[in-house]
N, C-alpha and C positions, 0 to 999 in steps of 0.2 A: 191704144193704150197697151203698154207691155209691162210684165213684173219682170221687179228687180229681185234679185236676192238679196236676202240681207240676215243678219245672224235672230236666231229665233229664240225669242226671249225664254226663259224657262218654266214660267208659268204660262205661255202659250203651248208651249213642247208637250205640260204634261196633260194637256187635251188631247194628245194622239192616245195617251192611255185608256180614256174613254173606253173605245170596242175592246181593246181587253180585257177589262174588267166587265166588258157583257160575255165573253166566252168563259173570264172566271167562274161566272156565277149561276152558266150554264152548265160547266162543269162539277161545281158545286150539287148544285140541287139536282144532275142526271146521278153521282154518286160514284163521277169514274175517278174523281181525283182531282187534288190542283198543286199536288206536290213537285211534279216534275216540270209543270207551266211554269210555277212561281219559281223553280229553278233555274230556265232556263231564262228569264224573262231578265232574271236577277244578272243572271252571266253577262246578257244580252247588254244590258245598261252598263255593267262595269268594264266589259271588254272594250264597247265601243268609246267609253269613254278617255281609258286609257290609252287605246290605240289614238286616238287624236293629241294627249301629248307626247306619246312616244314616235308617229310619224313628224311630228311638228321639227322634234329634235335631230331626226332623222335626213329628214331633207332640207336643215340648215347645216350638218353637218357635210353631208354633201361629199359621200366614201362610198367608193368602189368593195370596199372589205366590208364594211355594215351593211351595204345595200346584199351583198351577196349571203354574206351572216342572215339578213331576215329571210331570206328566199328558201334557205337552209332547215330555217325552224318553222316556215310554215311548210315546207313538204314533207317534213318530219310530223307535224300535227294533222293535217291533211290525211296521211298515212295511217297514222295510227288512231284517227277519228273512223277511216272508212271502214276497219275492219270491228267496229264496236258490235257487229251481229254475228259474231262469230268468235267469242271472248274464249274461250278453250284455245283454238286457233291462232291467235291474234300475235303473241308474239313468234309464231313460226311463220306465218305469213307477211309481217310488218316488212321485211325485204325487200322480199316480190312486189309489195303496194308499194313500195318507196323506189322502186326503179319504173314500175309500168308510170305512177304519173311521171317520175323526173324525165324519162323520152317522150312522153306522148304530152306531157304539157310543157316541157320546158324547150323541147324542138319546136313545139308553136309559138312558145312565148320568144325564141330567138328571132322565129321569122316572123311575125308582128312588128318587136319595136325593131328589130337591126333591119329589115325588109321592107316593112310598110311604112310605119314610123320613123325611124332613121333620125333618132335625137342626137344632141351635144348637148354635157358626155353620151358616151351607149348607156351607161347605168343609171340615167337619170331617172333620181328617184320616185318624185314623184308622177313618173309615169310606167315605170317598171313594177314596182312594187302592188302598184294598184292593180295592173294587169293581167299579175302573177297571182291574186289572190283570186280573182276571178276566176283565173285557167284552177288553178289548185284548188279550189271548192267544189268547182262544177267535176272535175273530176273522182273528187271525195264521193260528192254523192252516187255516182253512176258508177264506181267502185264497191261502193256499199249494196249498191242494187244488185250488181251483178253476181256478188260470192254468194249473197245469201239465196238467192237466184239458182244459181249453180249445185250449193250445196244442195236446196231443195228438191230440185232434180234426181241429183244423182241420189239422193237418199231413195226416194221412192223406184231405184231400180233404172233409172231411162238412163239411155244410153249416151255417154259423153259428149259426142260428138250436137248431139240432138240437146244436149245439157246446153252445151258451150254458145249453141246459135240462140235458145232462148234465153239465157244470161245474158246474151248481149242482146238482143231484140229488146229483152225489160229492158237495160240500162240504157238503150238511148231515147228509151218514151218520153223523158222529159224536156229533153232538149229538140228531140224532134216535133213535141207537142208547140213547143215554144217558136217552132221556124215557122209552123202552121200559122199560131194565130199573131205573131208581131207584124202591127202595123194594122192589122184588123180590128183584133181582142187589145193587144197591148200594146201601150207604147214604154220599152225599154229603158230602165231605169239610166243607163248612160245617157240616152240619146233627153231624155224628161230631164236629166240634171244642165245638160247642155244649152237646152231651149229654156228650161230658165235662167239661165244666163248672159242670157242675149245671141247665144250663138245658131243662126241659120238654120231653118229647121233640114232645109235641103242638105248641109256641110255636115248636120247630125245626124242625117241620114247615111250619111257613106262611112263614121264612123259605127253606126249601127250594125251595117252591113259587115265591117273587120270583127266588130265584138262578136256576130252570130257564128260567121265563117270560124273563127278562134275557138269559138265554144264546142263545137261542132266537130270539129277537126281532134283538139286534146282531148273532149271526150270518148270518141270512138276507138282513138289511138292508145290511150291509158288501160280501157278497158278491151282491148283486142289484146293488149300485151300481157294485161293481168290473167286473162282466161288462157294463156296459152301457156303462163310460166305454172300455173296451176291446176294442169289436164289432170294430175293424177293425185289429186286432191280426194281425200277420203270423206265421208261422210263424220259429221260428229259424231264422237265417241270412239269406242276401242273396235276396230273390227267387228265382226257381225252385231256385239250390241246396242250397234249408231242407230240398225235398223227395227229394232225391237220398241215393241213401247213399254214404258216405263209402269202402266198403269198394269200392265197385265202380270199376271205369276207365272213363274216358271215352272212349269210341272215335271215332275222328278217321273218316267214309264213302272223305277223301279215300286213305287208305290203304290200301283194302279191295283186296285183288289177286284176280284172277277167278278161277274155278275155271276150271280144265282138266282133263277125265279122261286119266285116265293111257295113255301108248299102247300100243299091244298090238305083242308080240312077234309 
Protein backbone atom coordinates (compact mmCIF):
# COMPACT_ATOMS: atom_id res chain seq x y z
CA UNK A 1 0.00 0.00 0.00
CA UNK A 2 1.63 3.42 -0.99
CA UNK A 3 0.13 7.01 -0.34
CA UNK A 4 -0.72 9.28 -2.85
CA UNK A 5 -0.70 12.83 -2.62
CA UNK A 6 -3.53 14.72 -2.96
CA UNK A 7 -4.54 18.49 -2.04
CA UNK A 8 -5.33 18.82 1.74
CA UNK A 9 -8.55 19.88 2.61
CA UNK A 10 -8.48 23.01 4.77
CA UNK A 11 -10.08 21.83 7.64
CA UNK A 12 -7.72 18.90 7.76
CA UNK A 13 -4.72 21.58 7.23
CA UNK A 14 -5.74 23.35 10.41
CA UNK A 15 -5.03 20.23 12.55
CA UNK A 16 -1.33 20.99 11.97
CA UNK A 17 -2.22 23.94 14.22
CA UNK A 18 -2.80 21.80 17.01
CA UNK A 19 1.01 21.79 18.56
CA UNK A 20 1.00 25.36 18.09
CA UNK A 21 -1.34 26.39 19.99
CA UNK A 22 0.17 23.88 22.74
CA UNK A 23 3.47 26.03 22.56
CA UNK A 24 1.04 29.14 22.56
CA UNK A 25 -0.19 28.40 25.66
CA UNK A 26 2.99 27.42 27.05
CA UNK A 27 4.16 30.52 26.32
CA UNK A 28 1.28 32.10 27.55
CA UNK A 29 1.11 30.74 31.16
CA UNK A 30 5.55 30.68 31.41
CA UNK A 31 4.84 34.73 30.90
CA UNK A 32 7.59 35.03 27.99
CA UNK A 33 5.11 36.26 25.39
CA UNK A 34 3.13 35.14 22.34
CA UNK A 35 3.45 38.41 20.55
CA UNK A 36 6.28 37.67 18.14
CA UNK A 37 4.98 33.71 17.81
CA UNK A 38 1.65 35.01 16.78
CA UNK A 39 3.55 37.30 14.49
CA UNK A 40 5.52 35.28 12.99
CA UNK A 41 3.04 32.38 12.51
CA UNK A 42 0.64 35.18 10.98
CA UNK A 43 3.57 35.90 8.21
CA UNK A 44 4.09 32.31 7.95
CA UNK A 45 0.37 31.53 6.59
CA UNK A 46 0.22 34.82 4.50
CA UNK A 47 3.55 34.52 2.87
CA UNK A 48 3.18 31.07 2.10
CA UNK A 49 0.04 31.32 0.88
CA UNK A 50 0.76 34.04 -1.47
CA UNK A 51 3.85 32.56 -2.67
CA UNK A 52 1.66 29.62 -4.04
CA UNK A 53 -0.31 32.07 -6.29
CA UNK A 54 2.58 34.14 -7.23
CA UNK A 55 4.80 30.92 -8.30
CA UNK A 56 1.69 29.49 -9.98
CA UNK A 57 1.71 32.63 -12.22
CA UNK A 58 5.17 32.45 -12.33
CA UNK A 59 5.98 29.35 -13.86
CA UNK A 60 3.14 29.52 -16.38
CA UNK A 61 4.57 32.53 -17.40
CA UNK A 62 7.50 30.75 -18.07
CA UNK A 63 10.63 34.18 -18.38
CA UNK A 64 14.06 34.17 -18.25
CA UNK A 65 13.60 38.19 -16.86
CA UNK A 66 11.00 37.06 -14.07
CA UNK A 67 12.65 34.00 -13.13
CA UNK A 68 15.85 36.19 -12.61
CA UNK A 69 13.62 39.35 -11.17
CA UNK A 70 12.68 36.61 -8.25
CA UNK A 71 16.12 35.51 -7.64
CA UNK A 72 17.04 39.20 -7.37
CA UNK A 73 14.47 39.89 -4.55
CA UNK A 74 14.91 37.09 -2.60
CA UNK A 75 18.84 37.66 -2.24
CA UNK A 76 18.05 41.13 -1.59
CA UNK A 77 15.48 39.82 1.43
CA UNK A 78 17.85 36.98 2.32
CA UNK A 79 20.47 39.84 2.79
CA UNK A 80 18.83 42.13 4.58
CA UNK A 81 16.81 39.47 6.79
CA UNK A 82 20.62 38.02 7.96
CA UNK A 83 21.77 41.10 9.24
CA UNK A 84 18.48 41.74 11.70
CA UNK A 85 21.22 41.21 14.84
CA UNK A 86 23.08 43.84 14.10
CA UNK A 87 20.38 46.70 13.27
CA UNK A 88 22.92 49.84 13.93
CA UNK A 89 25.08 47.96 11.25
CA UNK A 90 22.67 46.77 8.91
CA UNK A 91 22.58 49.09 6.27
CA UNK A 92 26.45 49.41 6.23
CA UNK A 93 26.77 45.83 5.89
CA UNK A 94 23.75 44.94 3.56
CA UNK A 95 26.57 45.03 0.62
CA UNK A 96 28.93 42.70 1.86
CA UNK A 97 25.73 40.18 2.76
CA UNK A 98 24.43 40.72 -0.59
CA UNK A 99 27.56 39.78 -2.42
CA UNK A 100 29.02 37.02 0.09
CA UNK A 101 25.51 34.94 -0.55
CA UNK A 102 25.25 36.04 -4.43
CA UNK A 103 29.04 34.07 -4.86
CA UNK A 104 28.74 31.44 -2.42
CA UNK A 105 25.11 30.71 -3.21
CA UNK A 106 24.57 31.54 -6.44
CA UNK A 107 28.11 29.70 -7.77
CA UNK A 108 26.39 26.61 -6.25
CA UNK A 109 23.08 27.27 -7.51
CA UNK A 110 24.89 27.49 -11.19
CA UNK A 111 26.63 24.31 -10.70
CA UNK A 112 23.56 22.40 -9.42
CA UNK A 113 20.99 23.14 -11.99
CA UNK A 114 23.55 23.96 -15.11
CA UNK A 115 25.96 20.82 -13.82
CA UNK A 116 23.86 18.40 -12.13
CA UNK A 117 20.56 19.08 -13.27
CA UNK A 118 20.99 20.37 -16.59
CA UNK A 119 17.18 21.37 -17.45
CA UNK A 120 15.32 22.72 -20.75
CA UNK A 121 15.15 26.00 -20.55
CA UNK A 122 18.39 26.64 -17.95
CA UNK A 123 15.93 28.87 -16.15
CA UNK A 124 13.39 26.56 -15.58
CA UNK A 125 11.29 27.77 -13.14
CA UNK A 126 9.98 25.66 -11.22
CA UNK A 127 13.18 24.01 -10.46
CA UNK A 128 15.54 27.12 -10.22
CA UNK A 129 13.48 29.12 -8.12
CA UNK A 130 12.84 26.53 -5.60
CA UNK A 131 16.47 25.81 -5.35
CA UNK A 132 17.56 29.16 -5.02
CA UNK A 133 15.42 29.70 -1.97
CA UNK A 134 16.90 26.88 -0.37
CA UNK A 135 20.70 28.00 -1.16
CA UNK A 136 19.45 31.60 -0.07
CA UNK A 137 17.92 30.90 3.31
CA UNK A 138 20.39 28.43 4.42
CA UNK A 139 22.78 30.97 3.82
CA UNK A 140 20.63 33.84 5.56
CA UNK A 141 20.65 31.95 8.55
CA UNK A 142 24.54 30.98 8.87
CA UNK A 143 25.08 34.76 7.88
CA UNK A 144 23.16 35.77 10.74
CA UNK A 145 25.11 33.34 13.04
CA UNK A 146 28.08 34.32 12.04
CA UNK A 147 28.20 38.49 12.40
CA UNK A 148 26.54 38.28 15.64
CA UNK A 149 29.24 35.58 16.33
CA UNK A 150 31.90 37.67 15.19
CA UNK A 151 30.67 40.90 16.58
CA UNK A 152 30.46 39.01 20.07
CA UNK A 153 33.96 38.01 19.92
CA UNK A 154 35.49 40.92 19.01
CA UNK A 155 33.59 42.97 21.56
CA UNK A 156 35.00 41.03 24.50
CA UNK A 157 38.53 41.81 23.23
CA UNK A 158 39.67 38.27 21.37
CA UNK A 159 41.59 38.56 18.69
CA UNK A 160 40.17 38.66 15.03
CA UNK A 161 41.64 36.05 13.52
CA UNK A 162 40.47 33.82 16.59
CA UNK A 163 36.87 35.82 16.12
CA UNK A 164 36.72 34.84 12.44
CA UNK A 165 37.32 30.94 12.91
CA UNK A 166 34.69 30.79 15.66
CA UNK A 167 32.08 32.92 13.56
CA UNK A 168 32.54 30.41 11.24
CA UNK A 169 32.71 27.14 13.39
CA UNK A 170 29.01 28.63 15.01
CA UNK A 171 27.64 29.25 11.44
CA UNK A 172 28.16 25.88 10.10
CA UNK A 173 26.68 24.02 13.53
CA UNK A 174 23.52 23.69 11.73
CA UNK A 175 24.13 22.23 8.69
CA UNK A 176 26.87 20.25 9.77
CA UNK A 177 24.40 19.11 12.64
CA UNK A 178 22.05 18.31 9.78
CA UNK A 179 24.89 15.89 7.67
CA UNK A 180 25.35 14.15 11.04
CA UNK A 181 21.88 13.05 11.58
CA UNK A 182 20.17 12.78 7.87
CA UNK A 183 19.06 9.63 7.15
CA UNK A 184 19.45 8.53 10.98
CA UNK A 185 17.53 11.28 12.90
CA UNK A 186 15.97 12.70 9.72
CA UNK A 187 14.60 12.13 6.66
CA UNK A 188 14.95 15.41 4.55
CA UNK A 189 12.08 17.36 3.76
CA UNK A 190 12.96 17.13 -0.19
CA UNK A 191 13.70 13.70 -0.18
CA UNK A 192 9.83 13.06 2.27
CA UNK A 193 8.07 15.32 -0.35
CA UNK A 194 9.44 12.95 -3.22
CA UNK A 195 8.69 9.46 -1.56
CA UNK A 196 5.34 10.77 -1.12
CA UNK A 197 4.97 11.11 -4.42
CA UNK A 198 5.65 7.94 -5.69
CA UNK A 199 9.28 8.71 -6.51
CA UNK A 200 11.89 5.86 -5.51
CA UNK A 201 13.14 6.18 -2.27
CA UNK A 202 16.72 5.01 -3.71
CA UNK A 203 16.34 8.05 -6.98
CA UNK A 204 15.44 10.48 -3.51
CA UNK A 205 18.15 9.56 -2.14
CA UNK A 206 20.79 10.77 -4.65
CA UNK A 207 18.75 13.80 -4.89
CA UNK A 208 19.14 14.18 -1.03
CA UNK A 209 22.56 13.80 -1.43
CA UNK A 210 22.90 17.17 -4.19
CA UNK A 211 20.54 19.08 -1.69
CA UNK A 212 23.10 18.25 1.37
CA UNK A 213 26.32 18.86 -0.82
CA UNK A 214 24.51 22.35 -2.03
CA UNK A 215 23.64 23.23 1.45
CA UNK A 216 26.89 22.65 2.63
CA UNK A 217 28.90 24.10 -0.08
CA UNK A 218 26.73 27.94 -0.33
CA UNK A 219 26.86 27.92 3.33
CA UNK A 220 30.54 27.81 4.08
CA UNK A 221 31.24 29.77 0.93
CA UNK A 222 28.62 32.80 1.93
CA UNK A 223 29.97 32.81 5.20
CA UNK A 224 33.94 32.47 4.41
CA UNK A 225 33.28 35.54 2.25
CA UNK A 226 31.21 37.45 4.69
CA UNK A 227 33.98 37.13 7.44
CA UNK A 228 36.58 38.17 5.27
CA UNK A 229 34.98 41.21 3.66
CA UNK A 230 34.16 42.21 7.24
CA UNK A 231 37.80 41.68 9.21
CA UNK A 232 37.75 45.06 10.38
CA UNK A 233 34.46 45.37 11.47
CA UNK A 234 33.93 47.33 14.67
CA UNK A 235 32.21 46.38 17.59
CA UNK A 236 28.72 48.06 18.19
CA UNK A 237 28.63 51.35 18.88
CA UNK A 238 30.99 54.41 18.76
CA UNK A 239 34.68 53.41 19.37
CA UNK A 240 35.59 52.43 22.84
CA UNK A 241 31.88 52.85 24.03
CA UNK A 242 30.78 49.55 22.12
CA UNK A 243 32.73 48.11 25.00
CA UNK A 244 31.47 49.79 27.92
CA UNK A 245 28.31 48.68 29.69
CA UNK A 246 25.70 50.67 29.57
CA UNK A 247 24.49 49.98 33.12
CA UNK A 248 27.53 51.24 34.74
CA UNK A 249 28.32 55.35 35.34
CA UNK A 250 30.93 56.93 34.31
CA UNK A 251 32.86 58.45 37.07
CA UNK A 252 34.29 61.94 36.50
CA UNK A 253 38.53 61.38 38.73
CA UNK A 254 37.73 65.20 38.88
CA UNK A 255 35.16 64.61 41.51
CA UNK A 256 36.71 62.21 43.78
CA UNK A 257 36.81 63.90 47.37
CA UNK A 258 39.82 62.56 49.58
CA UNK A 259 39.41 60.39 52.36
CA UNK A 260 39.87 61.77 55.71
CA UNK A 261 39.75 59.37 58.77
CA UNK A 262 37.46 60.28 60.97
CA UNK A 263 38.61 62.22 64.25
CA UNK A 264 38.77 60.79 67.43
CA UNK A 265 36.90 62.01 70.46
Amino acid sequence: MTFAAEVIPLERLALALIPVVVVLLILNHWAVGTKTSLMAIARMLLQLLLLGFVLESIFEADSSLIVIAVLAVMLTAASWISLRVVVKQRTELLGKAMLAILVGGGVTLVVITQGVLQPTPWYEPNLVIPLAGMIFSNCMNAVSLAVERFQSEIGRGTDRIVSRQTALEAALIPITNSLFAVGLVSIPGMMTGQVLAGVSPVIAARYQIMVMCMMFGSTGMSVAIFLHLIRDLKPAGDGDDALKNPETPEINPSSWTPWTPPSEK
